[in-house]
C-alpha positions in Angstrom: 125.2 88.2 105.9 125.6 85.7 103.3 121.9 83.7 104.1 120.2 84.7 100.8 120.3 84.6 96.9 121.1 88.4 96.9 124.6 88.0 99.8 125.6 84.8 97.7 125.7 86.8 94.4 127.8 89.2 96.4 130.4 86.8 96.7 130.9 87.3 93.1 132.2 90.7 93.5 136.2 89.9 94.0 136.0 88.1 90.4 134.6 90.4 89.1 136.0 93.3 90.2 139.2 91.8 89.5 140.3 91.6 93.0 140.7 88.1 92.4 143.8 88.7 90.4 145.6 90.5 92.7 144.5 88.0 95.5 146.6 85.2 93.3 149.3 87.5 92.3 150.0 88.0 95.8 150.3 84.0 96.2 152.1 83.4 93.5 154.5 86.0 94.9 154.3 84.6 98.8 154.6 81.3 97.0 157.5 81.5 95.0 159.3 83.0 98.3 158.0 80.5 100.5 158.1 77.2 98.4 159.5 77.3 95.6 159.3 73.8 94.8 155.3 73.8 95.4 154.4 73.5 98.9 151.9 70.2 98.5 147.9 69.7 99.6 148.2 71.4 102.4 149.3 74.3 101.5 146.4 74.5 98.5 144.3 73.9 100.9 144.9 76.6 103.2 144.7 79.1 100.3 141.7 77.9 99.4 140.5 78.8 102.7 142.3 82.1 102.6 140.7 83.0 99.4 137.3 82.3 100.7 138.4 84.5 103.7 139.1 87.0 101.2 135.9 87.2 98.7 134.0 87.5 102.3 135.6 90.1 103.3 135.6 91.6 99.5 131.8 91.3 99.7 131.2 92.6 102.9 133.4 96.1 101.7 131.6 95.8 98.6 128.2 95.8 100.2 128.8 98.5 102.7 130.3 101.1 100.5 127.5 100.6 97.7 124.7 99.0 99.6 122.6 95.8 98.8 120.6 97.1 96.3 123.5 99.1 93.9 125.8 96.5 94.7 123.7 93.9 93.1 123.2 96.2 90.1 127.1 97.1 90.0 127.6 93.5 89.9 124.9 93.0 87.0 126.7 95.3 85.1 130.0 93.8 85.5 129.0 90.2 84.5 128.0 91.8 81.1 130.4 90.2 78.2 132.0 93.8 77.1 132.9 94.7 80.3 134.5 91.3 81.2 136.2 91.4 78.3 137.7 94.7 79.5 138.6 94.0 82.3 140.7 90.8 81.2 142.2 93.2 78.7 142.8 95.6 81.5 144.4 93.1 83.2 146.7 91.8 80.4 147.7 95.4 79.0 148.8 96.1 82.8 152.7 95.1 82.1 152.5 96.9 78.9 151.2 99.9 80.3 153.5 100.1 83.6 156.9 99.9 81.6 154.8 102.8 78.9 154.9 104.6 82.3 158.7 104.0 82.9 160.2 104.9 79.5 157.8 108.0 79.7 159.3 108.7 83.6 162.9 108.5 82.2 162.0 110.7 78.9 160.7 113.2 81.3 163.4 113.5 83.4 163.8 115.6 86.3 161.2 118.1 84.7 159.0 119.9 86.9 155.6 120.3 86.8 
């Protein structure tokens, strides 16, 4: 995998699925635990070598649940303006949205549904 055009665009799916976001999330989190006071070169590089590990592995999961040819067009689809611009709003109305979710948990109380 990953020898032609099509496997190289593939690459592309963590970005723009958004998986990207959570991969850096996640290091900001492990980061901020780890080395709080920035961990240097080294430690850029290794999660630059992790993230590469990770938009692999993204693709391959990608590929094999959609297949080369859908996943290609998924990905097309995606790289369109509107839906990028979605998905960044997604991304940025998430906080918003998760303490919406709270308040309307506490309004609701111990109801049952």
């Amino acid at each position: 995998m990953f020898e032609n055009e099509s496997s190289d665009r593939l690459l592309a799916a963590s970005r723009l699925t958004g998986a990207d976001i959570l991969f850096l999330h996640l290091v900001e989190v492990v980061a901020a635990k780890v080395a709080p006071n920035g961990g240097g070169e080294a430690a850029r590089e290794r999660i630059e070598a992790l993230h590469q590990d990770f938009r692999r592995r993204c693709a391959e999961i990608f590929e094999r649940r959609l297949g080369t040819e859908q996943a290609l067009q998924v990905l097309a689809a995606l790289e369109t303006a509107p839906l990028q611009r979605y998905l960044a709003a997604r991304h940025t109305m998430a906080p918003a949205l998760g303490y919406q979710l709270g308040e309307l948990q506490k309004r609701m109380g111990n109801l049952e549904l």
